[in-house]
LOVO-648742 format. One record per atom (N, C-alpha, C, O): residue number from 1; residue in one letter; atom name; x, y, z. Coordinates in steps of 0.02 Angstrom, whole numbers, plus 32768, in hexadecimal, padded with zeros to 4 digits. Each point is the difference from the previous one (the first is absolute). Layout:
REM residues N
[NUM; 'A'; 'CA'; [X; Y; Z]]
...
END
This chain:
REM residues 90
[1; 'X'; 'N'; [802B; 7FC5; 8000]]
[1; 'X'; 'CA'; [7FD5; 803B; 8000]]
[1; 'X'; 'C'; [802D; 803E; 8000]]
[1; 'X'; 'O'; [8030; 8004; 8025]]
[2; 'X'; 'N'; [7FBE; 802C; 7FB1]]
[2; 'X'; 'CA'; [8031; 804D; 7FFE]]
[2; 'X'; 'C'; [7FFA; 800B; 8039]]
[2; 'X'; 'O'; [7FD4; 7FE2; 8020]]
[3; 'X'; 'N'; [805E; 8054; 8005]]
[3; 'X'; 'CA'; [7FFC; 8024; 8022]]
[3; 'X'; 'C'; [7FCA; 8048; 7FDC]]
[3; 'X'; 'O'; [7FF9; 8015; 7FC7]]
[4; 'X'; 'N'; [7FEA; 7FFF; 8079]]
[4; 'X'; 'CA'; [7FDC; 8046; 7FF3]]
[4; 'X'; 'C'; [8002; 8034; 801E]]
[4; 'X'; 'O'; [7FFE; 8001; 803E]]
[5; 'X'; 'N'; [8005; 8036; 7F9E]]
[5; 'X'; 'CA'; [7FFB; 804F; 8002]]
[5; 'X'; 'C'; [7FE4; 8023; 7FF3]]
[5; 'X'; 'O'; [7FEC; 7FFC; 7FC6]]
[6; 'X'; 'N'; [7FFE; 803A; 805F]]
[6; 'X'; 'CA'; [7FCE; 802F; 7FE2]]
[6; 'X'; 'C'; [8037; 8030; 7FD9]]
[6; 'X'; 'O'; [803D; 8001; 800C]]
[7; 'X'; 'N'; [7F9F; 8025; 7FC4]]
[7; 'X'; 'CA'; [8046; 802F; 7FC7]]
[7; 'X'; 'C'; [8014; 802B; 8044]]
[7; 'X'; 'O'; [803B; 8001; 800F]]
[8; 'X'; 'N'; [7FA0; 801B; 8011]]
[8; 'X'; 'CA'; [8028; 8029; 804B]]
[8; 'X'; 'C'; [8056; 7FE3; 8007]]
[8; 'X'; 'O'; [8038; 8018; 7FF3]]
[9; 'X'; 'N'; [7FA7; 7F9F; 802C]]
[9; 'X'; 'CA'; [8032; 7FDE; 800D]]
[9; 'X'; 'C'; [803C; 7FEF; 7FD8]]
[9; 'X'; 'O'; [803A; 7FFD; 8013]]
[10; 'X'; 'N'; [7FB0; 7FFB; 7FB8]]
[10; 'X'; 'CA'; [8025; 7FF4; 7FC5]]
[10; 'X'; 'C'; [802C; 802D; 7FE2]]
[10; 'X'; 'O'; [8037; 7FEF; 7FEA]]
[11; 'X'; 'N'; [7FAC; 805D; 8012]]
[11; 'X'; 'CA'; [801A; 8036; 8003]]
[11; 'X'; 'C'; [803F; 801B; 8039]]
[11; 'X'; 'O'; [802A; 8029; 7FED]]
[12; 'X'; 'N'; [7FD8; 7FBD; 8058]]
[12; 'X'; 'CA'; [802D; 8017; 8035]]
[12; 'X'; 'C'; [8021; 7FB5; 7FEB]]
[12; 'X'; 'O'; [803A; 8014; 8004]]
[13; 'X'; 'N'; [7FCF; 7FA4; 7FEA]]
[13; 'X'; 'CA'; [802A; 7FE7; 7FFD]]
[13; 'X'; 'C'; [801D; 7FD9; 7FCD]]
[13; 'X'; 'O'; [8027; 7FD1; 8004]]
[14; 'X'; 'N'; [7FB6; 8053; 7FB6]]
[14; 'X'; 'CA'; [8023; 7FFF; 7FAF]]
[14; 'X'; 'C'; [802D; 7FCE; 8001]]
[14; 'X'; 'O'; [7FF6; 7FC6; 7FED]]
[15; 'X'; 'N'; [804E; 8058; 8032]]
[15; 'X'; 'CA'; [8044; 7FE0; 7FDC]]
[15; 'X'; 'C'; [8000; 7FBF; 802C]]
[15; 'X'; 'O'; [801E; 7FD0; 7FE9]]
[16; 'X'; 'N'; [7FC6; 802A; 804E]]
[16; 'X'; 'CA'; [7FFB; 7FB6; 802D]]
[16; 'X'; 'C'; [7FD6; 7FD0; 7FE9]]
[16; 'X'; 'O'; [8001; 7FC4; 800F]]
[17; 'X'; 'N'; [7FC7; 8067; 7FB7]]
[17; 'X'; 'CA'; [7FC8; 7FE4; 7FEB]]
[17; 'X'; 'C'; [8016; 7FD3; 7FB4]]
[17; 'X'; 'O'; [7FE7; 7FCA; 7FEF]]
[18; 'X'; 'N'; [8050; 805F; 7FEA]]
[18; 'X'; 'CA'; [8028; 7FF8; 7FD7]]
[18; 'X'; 'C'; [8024; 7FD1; 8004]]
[18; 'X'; 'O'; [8001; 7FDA; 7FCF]]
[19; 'X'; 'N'; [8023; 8017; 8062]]
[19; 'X'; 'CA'; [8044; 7FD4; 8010]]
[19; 'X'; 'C'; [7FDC; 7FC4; 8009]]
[19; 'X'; 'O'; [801A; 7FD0; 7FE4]]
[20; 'X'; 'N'; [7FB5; 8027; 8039]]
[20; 'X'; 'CA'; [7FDF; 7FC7; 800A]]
[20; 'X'; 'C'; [7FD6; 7FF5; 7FC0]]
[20; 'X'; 'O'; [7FF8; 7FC3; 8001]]
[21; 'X'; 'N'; [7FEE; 804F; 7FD3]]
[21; 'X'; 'CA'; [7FFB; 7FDC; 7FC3]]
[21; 'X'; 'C'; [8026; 7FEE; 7FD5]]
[21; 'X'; 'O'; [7FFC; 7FC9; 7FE6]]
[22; 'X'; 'N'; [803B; 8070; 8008]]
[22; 'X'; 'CA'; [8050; 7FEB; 7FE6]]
[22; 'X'; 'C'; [8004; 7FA4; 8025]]
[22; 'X'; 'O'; [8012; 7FD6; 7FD7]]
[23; 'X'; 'N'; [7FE1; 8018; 805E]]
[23; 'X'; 'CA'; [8012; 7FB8; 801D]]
[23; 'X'; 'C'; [7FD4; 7FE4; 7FFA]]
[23; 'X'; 'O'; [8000; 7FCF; 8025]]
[24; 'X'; 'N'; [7FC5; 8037; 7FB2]]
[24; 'X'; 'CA'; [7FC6; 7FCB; 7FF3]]
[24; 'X'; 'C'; [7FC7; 8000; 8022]]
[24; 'X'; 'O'; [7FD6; 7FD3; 7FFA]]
[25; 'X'; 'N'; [8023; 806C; 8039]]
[25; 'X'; 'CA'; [7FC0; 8003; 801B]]
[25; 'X'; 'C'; [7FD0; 8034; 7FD4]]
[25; 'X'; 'O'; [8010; 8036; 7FE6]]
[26; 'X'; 'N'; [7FAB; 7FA4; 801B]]
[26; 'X'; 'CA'; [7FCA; 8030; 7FF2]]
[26; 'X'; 'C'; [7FF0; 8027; 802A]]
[26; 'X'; 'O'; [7FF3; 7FEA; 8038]]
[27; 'X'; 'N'; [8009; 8054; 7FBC]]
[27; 'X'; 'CA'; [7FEA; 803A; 8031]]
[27; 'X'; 'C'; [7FAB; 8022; 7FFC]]
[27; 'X'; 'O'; [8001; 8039; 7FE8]]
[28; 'X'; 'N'; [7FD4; 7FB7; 8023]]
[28; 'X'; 'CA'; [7FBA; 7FFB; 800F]]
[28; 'X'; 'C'; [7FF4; 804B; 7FFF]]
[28; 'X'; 'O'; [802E; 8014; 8023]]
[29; 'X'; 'N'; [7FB1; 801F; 7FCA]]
[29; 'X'; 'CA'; [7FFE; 803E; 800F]]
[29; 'X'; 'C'; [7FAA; 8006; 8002]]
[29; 'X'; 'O'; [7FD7; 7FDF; 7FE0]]
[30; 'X'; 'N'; [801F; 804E; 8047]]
[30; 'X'; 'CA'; [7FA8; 800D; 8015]]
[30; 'X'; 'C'; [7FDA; 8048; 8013]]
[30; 'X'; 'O'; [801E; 8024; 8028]]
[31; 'X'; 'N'; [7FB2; 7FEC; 7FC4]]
[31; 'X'; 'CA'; [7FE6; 8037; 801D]]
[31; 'X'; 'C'; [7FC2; 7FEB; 801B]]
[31; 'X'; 'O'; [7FDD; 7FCF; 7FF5]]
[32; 'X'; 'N'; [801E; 8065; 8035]]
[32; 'X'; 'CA'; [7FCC; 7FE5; 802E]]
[32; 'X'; 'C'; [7FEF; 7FDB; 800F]]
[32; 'X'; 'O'; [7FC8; 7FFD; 801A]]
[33; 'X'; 'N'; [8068; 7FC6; 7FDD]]
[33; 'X'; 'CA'; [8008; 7FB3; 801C]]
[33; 'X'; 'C'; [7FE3; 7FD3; 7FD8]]
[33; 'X'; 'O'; [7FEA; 7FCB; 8016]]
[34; 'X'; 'N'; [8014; 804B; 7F98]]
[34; 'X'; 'CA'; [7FFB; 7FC9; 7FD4]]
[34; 'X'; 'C'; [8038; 801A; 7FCF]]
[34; 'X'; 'O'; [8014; 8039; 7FF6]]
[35; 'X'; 'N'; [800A; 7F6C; 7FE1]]
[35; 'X'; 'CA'; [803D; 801C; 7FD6]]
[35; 'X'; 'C'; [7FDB; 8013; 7FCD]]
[35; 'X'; 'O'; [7FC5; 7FFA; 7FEE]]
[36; 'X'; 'N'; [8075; 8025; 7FFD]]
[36; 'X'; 'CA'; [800E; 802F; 7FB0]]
[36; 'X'; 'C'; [8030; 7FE2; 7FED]]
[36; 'X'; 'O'; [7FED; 7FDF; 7FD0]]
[37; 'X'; 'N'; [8050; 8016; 803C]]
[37; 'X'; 'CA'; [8039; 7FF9; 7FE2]]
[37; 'X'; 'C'; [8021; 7FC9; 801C]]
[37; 'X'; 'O'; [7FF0; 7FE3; 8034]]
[38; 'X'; 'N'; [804D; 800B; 7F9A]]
[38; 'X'; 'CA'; [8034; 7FCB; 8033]]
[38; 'X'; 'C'; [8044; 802B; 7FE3]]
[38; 'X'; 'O'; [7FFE; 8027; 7FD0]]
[39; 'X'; 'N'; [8033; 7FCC; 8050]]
[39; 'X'; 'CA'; [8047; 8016; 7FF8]]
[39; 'X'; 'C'; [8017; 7FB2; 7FF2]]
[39; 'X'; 'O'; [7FEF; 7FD1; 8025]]
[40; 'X'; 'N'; [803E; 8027; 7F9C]]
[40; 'X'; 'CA'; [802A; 7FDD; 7FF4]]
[40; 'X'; 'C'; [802F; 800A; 7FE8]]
[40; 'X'; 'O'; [8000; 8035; 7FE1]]
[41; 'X'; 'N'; [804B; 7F9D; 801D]]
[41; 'X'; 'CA'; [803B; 7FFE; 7FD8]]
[41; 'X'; 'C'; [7FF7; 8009; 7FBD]]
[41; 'X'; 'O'; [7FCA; 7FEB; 7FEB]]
[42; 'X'; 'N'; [8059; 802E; 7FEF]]
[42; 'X'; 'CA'; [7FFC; 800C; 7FBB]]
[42; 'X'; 'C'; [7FFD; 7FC3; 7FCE]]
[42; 'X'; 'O'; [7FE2; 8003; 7FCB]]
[43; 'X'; 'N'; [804F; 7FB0; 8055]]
[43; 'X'; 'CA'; [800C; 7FD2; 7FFE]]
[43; 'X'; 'C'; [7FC5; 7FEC; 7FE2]]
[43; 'X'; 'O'; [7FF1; 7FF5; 7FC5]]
[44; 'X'; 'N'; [7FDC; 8004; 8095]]
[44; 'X'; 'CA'; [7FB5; 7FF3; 7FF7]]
[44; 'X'; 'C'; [7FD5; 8014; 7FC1]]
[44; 'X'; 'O'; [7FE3; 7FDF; 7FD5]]
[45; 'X'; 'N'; [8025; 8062; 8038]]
[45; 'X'; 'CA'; [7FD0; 802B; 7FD5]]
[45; 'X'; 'C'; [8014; 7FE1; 7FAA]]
[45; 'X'; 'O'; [7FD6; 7FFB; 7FD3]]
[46; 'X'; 'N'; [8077; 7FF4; 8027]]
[46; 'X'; 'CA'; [7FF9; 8000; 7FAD]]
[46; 'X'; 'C'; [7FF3; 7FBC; 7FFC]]
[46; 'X'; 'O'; [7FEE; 7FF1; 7FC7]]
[47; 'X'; 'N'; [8015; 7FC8; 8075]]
[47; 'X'; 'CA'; [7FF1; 7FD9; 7FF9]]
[47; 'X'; 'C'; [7FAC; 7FEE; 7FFA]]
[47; 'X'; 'O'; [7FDE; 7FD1; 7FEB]]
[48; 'X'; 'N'; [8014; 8072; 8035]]
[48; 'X'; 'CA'; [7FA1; 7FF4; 7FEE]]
[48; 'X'; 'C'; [7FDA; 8011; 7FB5]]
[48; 'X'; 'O'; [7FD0; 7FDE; 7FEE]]
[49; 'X'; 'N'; [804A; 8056; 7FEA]]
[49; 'X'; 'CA'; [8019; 801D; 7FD1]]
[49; 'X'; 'C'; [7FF0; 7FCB; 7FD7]]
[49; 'X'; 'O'; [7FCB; 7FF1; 7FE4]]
[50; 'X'; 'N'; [807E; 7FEA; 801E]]
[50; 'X'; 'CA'; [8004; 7FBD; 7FD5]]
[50; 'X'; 'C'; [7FE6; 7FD8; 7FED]]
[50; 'X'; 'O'; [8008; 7FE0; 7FCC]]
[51; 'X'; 'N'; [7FC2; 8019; 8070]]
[51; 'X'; 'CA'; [7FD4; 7FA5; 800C]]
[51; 'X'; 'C'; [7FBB; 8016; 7FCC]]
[51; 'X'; 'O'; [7FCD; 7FDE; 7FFA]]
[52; 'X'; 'N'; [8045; 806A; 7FDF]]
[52; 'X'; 'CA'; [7FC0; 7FF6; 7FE1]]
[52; 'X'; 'C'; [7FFE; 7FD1; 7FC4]]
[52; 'X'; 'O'; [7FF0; 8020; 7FCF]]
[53; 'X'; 'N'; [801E; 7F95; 8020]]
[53; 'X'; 'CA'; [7FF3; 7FE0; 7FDC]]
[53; 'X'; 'C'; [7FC4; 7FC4; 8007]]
[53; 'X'; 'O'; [7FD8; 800B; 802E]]
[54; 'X'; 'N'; [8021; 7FD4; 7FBE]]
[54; 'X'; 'CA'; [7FBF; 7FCF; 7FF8]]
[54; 'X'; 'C'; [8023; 7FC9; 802D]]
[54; 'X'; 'O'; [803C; 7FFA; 800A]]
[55; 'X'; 'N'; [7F79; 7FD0; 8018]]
[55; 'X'; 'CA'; [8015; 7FD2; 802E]]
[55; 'X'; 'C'; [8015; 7FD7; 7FD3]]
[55; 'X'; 'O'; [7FD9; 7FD5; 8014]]
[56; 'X'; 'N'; [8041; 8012; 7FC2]]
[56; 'X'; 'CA'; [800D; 7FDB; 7FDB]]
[56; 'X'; 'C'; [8040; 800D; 8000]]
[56; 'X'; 'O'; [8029; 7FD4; 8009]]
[57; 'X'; 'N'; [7FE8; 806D; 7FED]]
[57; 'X'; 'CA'; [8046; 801C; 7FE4]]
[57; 'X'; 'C'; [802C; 7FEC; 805E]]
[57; 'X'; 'O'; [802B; 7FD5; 8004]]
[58; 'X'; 'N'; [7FC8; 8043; 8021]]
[58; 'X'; 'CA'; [7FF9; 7FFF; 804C]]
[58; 'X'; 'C'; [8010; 7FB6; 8011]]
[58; 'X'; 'O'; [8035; 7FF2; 801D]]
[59; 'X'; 'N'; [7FA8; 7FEB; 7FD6]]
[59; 'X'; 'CA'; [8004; 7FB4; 7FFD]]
[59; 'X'; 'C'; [804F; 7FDF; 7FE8]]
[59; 'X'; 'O'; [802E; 7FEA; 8022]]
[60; 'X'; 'N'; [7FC8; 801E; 7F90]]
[60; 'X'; 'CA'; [8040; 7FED; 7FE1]]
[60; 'X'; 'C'; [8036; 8012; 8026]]
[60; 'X'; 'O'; [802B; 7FD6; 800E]]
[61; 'X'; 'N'; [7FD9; 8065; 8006]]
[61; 'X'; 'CA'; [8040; 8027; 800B]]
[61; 'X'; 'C'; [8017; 7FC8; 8063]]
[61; 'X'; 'O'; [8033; 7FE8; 8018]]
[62; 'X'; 'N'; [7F8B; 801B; 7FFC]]
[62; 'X'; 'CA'; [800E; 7FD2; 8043]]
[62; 'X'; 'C'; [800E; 7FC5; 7FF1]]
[62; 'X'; 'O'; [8027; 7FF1; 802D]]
[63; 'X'; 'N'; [7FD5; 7FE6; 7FB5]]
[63; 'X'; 'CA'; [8004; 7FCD; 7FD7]]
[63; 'X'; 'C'; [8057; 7FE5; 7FE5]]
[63; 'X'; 'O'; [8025; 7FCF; 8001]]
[64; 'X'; 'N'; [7FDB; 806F; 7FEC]]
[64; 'X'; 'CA'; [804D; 8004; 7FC6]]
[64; 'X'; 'C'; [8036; 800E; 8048]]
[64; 'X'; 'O'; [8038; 7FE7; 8002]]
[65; 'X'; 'N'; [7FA9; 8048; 803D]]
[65; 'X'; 'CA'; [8032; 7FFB; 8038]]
[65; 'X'; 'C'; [8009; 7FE8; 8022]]
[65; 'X'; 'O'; [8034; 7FFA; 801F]]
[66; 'X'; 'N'; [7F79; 7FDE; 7FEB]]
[66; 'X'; 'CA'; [8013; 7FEB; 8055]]
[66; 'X'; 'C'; [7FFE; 7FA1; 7FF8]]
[66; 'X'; 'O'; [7FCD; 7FE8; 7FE8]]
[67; 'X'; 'N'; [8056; 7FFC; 8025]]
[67; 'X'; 'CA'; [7FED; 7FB3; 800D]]
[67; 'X'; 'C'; [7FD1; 7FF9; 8032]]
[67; 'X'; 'O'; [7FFF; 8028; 802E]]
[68; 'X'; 'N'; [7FCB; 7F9A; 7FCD]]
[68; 'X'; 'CA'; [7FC3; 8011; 8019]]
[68; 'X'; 'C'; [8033; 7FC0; 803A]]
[68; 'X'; 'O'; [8010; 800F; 803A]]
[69; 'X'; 'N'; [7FFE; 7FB3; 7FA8]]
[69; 'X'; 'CA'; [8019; 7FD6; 8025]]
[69; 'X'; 'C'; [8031; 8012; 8014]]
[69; 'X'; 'O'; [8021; 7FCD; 800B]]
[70; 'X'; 'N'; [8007; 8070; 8007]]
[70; 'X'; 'CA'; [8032; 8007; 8039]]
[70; 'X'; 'C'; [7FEA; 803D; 8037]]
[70; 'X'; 'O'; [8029; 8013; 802B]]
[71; 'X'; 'N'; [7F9B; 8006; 7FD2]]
[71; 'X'; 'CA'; [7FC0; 800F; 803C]]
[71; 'X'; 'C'; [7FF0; 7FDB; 8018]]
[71; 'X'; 'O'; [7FD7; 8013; 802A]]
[72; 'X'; 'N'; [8033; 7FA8; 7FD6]]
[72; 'X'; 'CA'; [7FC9; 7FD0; 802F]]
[72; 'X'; 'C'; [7FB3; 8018; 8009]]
[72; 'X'; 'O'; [7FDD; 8012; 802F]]
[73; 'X'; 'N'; [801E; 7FE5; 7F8C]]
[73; 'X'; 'CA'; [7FB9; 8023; 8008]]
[73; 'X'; 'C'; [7FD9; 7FAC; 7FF3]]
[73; 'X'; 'O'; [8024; 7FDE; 7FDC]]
[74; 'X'; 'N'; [7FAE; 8008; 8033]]
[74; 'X'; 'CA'; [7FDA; 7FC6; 7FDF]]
[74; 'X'; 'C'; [7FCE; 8022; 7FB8]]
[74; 'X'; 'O'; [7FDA; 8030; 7FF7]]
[75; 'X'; 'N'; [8042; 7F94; 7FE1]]
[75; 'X'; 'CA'; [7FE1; 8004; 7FB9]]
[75; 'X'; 'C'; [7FBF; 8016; 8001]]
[75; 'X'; 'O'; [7FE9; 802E; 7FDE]]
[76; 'X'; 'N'; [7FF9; 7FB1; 8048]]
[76; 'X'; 'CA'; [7F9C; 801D; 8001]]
[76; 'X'; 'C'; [7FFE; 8044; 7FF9]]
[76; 'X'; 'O'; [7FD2; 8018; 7FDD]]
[77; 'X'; 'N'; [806C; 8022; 804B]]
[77; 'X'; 'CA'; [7FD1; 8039; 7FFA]]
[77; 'X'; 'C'; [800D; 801C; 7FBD]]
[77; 'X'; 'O'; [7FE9; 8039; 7FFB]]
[78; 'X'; 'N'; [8038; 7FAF; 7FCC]]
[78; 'X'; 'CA'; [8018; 8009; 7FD0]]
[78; 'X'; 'C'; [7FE0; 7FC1; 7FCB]]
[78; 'X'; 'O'; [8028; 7FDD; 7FE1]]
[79; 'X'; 'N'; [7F89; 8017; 8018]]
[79; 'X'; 'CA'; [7FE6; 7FD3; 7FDC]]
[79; 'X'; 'C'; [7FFF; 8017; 7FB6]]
[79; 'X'; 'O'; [7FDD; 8033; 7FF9]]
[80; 'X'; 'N'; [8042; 7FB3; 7FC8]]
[80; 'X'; 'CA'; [7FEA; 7FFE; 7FCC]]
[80; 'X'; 'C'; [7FD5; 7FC3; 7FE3]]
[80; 'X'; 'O'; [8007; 7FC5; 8011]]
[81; 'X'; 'N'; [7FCE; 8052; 7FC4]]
[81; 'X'; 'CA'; [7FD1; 7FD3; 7FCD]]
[81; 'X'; 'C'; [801F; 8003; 7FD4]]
[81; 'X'; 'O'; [8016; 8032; 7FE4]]
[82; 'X'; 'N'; [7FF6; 7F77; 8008]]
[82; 'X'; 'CA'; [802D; 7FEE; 7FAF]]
[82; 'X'; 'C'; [7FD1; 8006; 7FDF]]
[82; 'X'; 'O'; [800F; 800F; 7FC7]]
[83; 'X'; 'N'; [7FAF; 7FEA; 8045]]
[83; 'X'; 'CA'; [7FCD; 7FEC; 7FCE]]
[83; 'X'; 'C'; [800A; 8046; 7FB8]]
[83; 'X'; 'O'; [8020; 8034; 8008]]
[84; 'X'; 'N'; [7FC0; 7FBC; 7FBF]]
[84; 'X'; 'CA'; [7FFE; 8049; 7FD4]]
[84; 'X'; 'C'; [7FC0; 8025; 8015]]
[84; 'X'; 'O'; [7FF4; 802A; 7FD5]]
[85; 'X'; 'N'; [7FDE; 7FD5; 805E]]
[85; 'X'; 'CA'; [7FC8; 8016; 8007]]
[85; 'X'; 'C'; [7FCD; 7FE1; 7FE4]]
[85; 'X'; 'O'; [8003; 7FCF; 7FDA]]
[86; 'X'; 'N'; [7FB2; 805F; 8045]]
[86; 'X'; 'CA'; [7FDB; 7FEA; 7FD5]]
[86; 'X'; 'C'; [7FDD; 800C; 7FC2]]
[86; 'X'; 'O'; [801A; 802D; 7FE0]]
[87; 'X'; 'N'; [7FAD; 7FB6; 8003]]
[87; 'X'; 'CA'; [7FF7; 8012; 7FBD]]
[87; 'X'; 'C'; [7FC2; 8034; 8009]]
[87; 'X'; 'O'; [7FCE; 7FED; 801F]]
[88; 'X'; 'N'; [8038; 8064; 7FC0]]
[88; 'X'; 'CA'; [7FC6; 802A; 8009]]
[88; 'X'; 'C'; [7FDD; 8008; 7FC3]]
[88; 'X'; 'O'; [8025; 800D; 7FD1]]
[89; 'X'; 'N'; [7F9B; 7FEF; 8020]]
[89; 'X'; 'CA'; [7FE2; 800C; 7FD8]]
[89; 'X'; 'C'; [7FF3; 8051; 8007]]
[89; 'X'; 'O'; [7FFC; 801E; 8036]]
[90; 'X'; 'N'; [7FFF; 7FF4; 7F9F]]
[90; 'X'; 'CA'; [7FFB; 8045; 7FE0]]
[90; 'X'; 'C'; [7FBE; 8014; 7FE3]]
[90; 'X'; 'O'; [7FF9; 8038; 7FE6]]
END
């Protein structure tokens, strides 16, 4: 969960508010005690930027990096169907 600030707060401690997203924290910002904003690393921000591609595209790319069998993950939560589908009439 971010840490949170009202912009008051945020305003008297900027560069503390700064340094700690520079290190990977989200910084929660609020008025009148609902958010508006988050503070993040730039890192973050161009890594959010990025992810605008399709779940498919998203997929492959996890796929192409990550070995599923050296997660110890069990196969079930990762079920594919060999079948070719089924047949739709039109």
């Amino acid at each position: 969960m971010p840490k949170r600030y009202s912009i008051a707060q945020a305003r008297d401690r900027l560069a503390q508010l700064v340094h700690g997203a520079e290190g990977g924290a989200a910084i929660e910002l609020t008025r009148r005690g609902e958010p508006v904003a988050v503070l993040v690393s730039i890192k973050d921000y161009q890594r959010f930027l990025a992810g605008g591609r399709t779940f498919r595209e998203a997929l492959d790319k996890f796929r192409n990096e990550v070995n599923v069998a050296d997660l110890g993950i069990e196969p079930a939560l990762f079920p594919r169907d060999p079948s070719a589908g089924r047949d739709v009439a039109l």
